[in-house]
N, C-alpha and C positions, 0 to 999 in steps of 0.2 A: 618541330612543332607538334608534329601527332602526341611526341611521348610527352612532354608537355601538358597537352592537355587531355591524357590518359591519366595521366600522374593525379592530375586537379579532380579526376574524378574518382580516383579510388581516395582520393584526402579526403572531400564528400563524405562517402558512401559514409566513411570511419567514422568520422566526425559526426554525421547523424546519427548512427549506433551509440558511438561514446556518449553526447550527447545522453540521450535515452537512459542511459546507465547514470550517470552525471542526477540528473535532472530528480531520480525517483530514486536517491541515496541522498539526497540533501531534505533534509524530513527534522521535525521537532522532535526533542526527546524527554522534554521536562512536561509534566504538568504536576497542577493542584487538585485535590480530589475533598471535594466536600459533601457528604450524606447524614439522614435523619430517618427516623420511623421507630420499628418495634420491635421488644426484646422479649425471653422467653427461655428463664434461669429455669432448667430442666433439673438438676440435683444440686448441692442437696441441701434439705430443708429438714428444720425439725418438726415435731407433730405438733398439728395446728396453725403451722405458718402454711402460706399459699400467695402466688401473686396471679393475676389474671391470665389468660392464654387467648395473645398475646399482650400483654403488657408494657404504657409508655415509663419510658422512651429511650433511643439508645443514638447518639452522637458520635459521629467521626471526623475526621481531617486530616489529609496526607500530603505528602508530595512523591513524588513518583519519574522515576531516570529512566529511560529506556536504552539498552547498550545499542539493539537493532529493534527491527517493527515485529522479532517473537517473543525476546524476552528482555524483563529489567528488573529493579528493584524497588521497593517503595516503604517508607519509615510512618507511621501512620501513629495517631491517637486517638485512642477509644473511650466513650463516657455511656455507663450502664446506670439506670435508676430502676430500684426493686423496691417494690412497695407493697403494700396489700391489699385483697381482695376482700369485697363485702365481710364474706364469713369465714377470714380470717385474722389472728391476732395480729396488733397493729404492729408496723414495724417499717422502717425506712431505712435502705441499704444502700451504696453506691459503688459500683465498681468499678477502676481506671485501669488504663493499659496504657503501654505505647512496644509497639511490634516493628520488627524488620522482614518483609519479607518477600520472594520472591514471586514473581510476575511470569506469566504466558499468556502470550496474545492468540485465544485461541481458535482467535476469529480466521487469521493469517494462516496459521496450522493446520486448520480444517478447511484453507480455500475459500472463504465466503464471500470474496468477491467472484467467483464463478456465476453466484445468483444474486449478490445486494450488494451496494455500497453503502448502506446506511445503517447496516445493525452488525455490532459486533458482540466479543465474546473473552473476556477475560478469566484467567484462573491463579488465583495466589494462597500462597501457604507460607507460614514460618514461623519465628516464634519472639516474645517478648516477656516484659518483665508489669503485673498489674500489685493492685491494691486491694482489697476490701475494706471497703470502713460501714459501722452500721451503727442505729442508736441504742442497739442492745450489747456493745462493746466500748470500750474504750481502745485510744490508737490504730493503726493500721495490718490487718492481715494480709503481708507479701507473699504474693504468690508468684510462682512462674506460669507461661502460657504456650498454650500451639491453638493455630489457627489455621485455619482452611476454609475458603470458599471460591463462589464463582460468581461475576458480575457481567451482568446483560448490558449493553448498549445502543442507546440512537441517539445518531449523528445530528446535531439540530446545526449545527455549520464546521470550519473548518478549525474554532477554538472551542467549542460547544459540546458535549454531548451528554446526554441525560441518560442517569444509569440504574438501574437494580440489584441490587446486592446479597447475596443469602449468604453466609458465613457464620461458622461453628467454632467453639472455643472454647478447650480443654483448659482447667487449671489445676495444676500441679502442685503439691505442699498446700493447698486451701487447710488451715486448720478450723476455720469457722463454718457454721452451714451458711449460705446468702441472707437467713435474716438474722444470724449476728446470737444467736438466743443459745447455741447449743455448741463448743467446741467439739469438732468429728474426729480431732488426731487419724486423719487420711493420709497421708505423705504424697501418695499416688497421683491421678487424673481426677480427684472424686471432682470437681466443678462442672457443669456441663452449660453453656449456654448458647442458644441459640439468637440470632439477629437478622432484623429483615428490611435492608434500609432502601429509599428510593434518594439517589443525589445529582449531583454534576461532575461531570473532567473538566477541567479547563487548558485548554492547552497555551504553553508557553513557547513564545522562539520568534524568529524573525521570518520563519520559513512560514510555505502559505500550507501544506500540510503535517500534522505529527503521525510518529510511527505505529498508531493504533490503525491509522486508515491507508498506511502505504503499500503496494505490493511491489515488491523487488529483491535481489539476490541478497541473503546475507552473507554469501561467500566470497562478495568481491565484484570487480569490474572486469573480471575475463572473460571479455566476451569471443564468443567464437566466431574469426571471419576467412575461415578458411577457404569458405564458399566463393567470398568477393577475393581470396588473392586468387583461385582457380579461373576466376575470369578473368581476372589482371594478364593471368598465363596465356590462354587463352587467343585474347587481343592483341599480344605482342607475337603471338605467332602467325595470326589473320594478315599481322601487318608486315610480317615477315615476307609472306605472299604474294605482297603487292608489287610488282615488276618495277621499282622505283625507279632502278638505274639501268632498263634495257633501253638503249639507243634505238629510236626508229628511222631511217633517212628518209627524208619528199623532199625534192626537189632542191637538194644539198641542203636542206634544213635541218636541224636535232630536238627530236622534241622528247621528252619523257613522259609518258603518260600514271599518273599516279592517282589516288583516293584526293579529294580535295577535301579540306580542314572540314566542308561543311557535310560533309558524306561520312566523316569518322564522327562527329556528333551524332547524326544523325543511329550509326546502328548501334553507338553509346546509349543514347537513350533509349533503342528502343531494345536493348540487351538491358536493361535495368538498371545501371552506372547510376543513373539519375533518377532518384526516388525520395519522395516524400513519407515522413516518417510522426506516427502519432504515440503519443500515451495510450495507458490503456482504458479502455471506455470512451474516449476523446474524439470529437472529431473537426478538433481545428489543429494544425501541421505544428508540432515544434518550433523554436525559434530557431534552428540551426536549418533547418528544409527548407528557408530560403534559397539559399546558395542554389537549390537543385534546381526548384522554380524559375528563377531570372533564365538558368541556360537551356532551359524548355522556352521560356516565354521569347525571349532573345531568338532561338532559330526559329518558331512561326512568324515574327517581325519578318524574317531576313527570306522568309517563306513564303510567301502567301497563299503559293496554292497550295500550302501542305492540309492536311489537316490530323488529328490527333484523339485515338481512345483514350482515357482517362480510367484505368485498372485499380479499383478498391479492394480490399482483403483488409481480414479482419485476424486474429489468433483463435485457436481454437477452443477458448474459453467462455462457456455459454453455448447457449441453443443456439442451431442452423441459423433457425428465421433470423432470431434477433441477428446474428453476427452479417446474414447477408443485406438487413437491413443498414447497419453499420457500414458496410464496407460502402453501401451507394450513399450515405449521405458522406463520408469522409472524401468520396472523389467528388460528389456533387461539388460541393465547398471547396474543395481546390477548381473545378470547372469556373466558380463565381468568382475566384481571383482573378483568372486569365480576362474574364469575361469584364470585368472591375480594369484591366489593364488594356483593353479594348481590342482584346481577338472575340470574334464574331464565335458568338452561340454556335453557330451552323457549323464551325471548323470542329464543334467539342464535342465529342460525343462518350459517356457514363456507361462505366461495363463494373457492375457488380460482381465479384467474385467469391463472396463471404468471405468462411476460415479458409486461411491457407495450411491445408494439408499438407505438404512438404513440408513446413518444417516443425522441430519437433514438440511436442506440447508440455512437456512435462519439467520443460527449461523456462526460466525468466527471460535468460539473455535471448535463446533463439525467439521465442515470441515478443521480440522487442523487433526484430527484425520482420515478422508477419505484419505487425499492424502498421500499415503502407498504403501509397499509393502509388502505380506502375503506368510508365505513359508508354504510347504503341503509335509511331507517326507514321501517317498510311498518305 
């Protein structure tokens, strides 16, 4: 019976972990990317032409694959209008693209959930194939393109986020200047444009977050629980201990004196076996930290005079304060379960511990295992 249900608790512990891992690797990877604002054809122009600084107006529309929540790719189409400025000659230009390129989230890269979950930070570059058409040419000047920018973000929900966009755009083989009036025979970069759009992500998928706002390993689900078989070891040797099979004789009687099923629960939970386990910034328990709940809640039923600290910790991501305020509202909230299942307030008593510093910060997986909660039955 012990090993039993030693066994069911190291399946837990795992299954909470995996879980965790599970949970924040299942993320959206598609969206649609729509923006507008103002353009700003830097070269080159023949004398006398000019367009305003900055000048409308410049249109985009994408879609956008993410492989993990660092990097993806995204096929985009761009629409430029060059026009003229008071005192300059008249002239109406437009210039098309459509780009492939790649993606860095580099919001994730640089950590910015340490301090927000609402503003990100993307970086893409690559290259495509555009047009010039003007009304001081006939037909179309193809050109090739490189482009490079970087796109700010806020989160306005979890398919939502409003964005800003600054991106730069080289064209290559431009033989026309932008307003169409003077062939440059350039072969080179001679096009220079700059764009400055405000728009939307929208995110696609079934999932309830995409990989622009997720934190988690893009190396896998290996998480490390070398810790939990070290207890596993541990407990099997505690139980080794236990005088199971010495014979006592009273009074031509035999009795064995051994740990009772509810005494190995008992320094199970409060050796850790049984722990409640959070996302990160979260403070309501997983759906798999049930399991560990019922056999906490289960021996104060079978207990009555026990009673029970309730251990919060947080990871050590973020300030002290914030993380020790963390850790007492996540035990709080598992206290209002027990409390909801009608063990008495008085039995429960809230031990804030913030970040847990044992373990190591610089990991996903380990800090999947800090944000927890640890009960201590006294």
């Amino acid at each position: 019976m012990k090993k039993i249900v030693m066994t069911l608790a190291f399946a837990l512990a795992l299954t909470g972990v995996h879980a965790q891992t599970e949970n924040n690797s299942s993320y959206n990877k598609w969206s649609v990317e729509l923006a507008g604002g103002l353009t700003k054809p830097q070269r080159s122009f023949s004398a006398g032409y000019s367009t305003s600084t900055p000048s409308p107006w410049v249109g985009e529309v994408g879609v956008r694959y993410m492989f993990n929540n660092k990097f993806g790719l995204k096929a985009d189409f761009g629409y430029n209008s060059f026009t003229s400025k008071s005192n300059s000659i008249d002239f109406d230009s437009k210039n098309y693209r459509v780009d492939l390129q790649a993606v860095a989230n580099l919001g994730r890269i640089m950590n910015f959930e340490t301090w927000t979950n609402t503003l990100g930070l993307l970086g893409h570059a690559g290259f495509g194939y555009g047009q010039l058409r003007s009304d001081n040419f006939k037909g179309a000047d193809e050109v090739g393109n490189f482009i490079a920018g970087v796109t700010g973000q806020i989160k306005l929900s979890n398919r939502v986020a409003l964005t800003g966009d600054f991106s730069t755009i080289l064209n290559a083989s431009q033989d026309h200047t932008f307003d169409g009036a003077y062939v440059a025979q350039n072969r080179g970069f001679s096009g220079l444009i700059f764009n400055g759009t405000i728009g939307l992500n929208v995110y696609l998928g079934k999932n309830a977050k995409h990989a622009d706002w997720t934190v988690t390993s893009s190396e896998g689900n290996n998480v490390d629980i070398s810790a939990l078989e070290n207890k596993v070891a541990d407990l099997e040797a505690e139980i080794k201990k236990i005088p199971a099979q010495k014979e006592v004789v009273v009074e031509k009687q035999i009795s064995a004196p051994q740990a009772t099923d509810n005494e190995l629960i008992r320094r199970m939970i409060n050796d850790k076996y049984y722990s409640v386990y959070f996302d990160f910034n979260k403070t309501t328990p997983i759906e798999n930290s049930t399991a560990a709940i019922d056999v906490v809640l289960n021996y104060l039923r079978k207990n009555p005079s026990a009673s029970l600290d309730l251990v919060g910790y947080a990871d050590q991501v973020g300030k002290a304060e914030y993380n020790e305020k963390l850790s007492y509202t996540r035990a709080t909230n598992v206290k209002t379960i027990f409390e909801k299942a009608g063990i008495a307030s008085s039995r429960l008593n809230v031990v804030a511990n913030g970040a847990d510093t044992s373990i190591q910060k610089d990991s996903d997986e380990a800090r999947r295992l800090a944000r927890r909660v640890t009960f201590i039955v006294k």
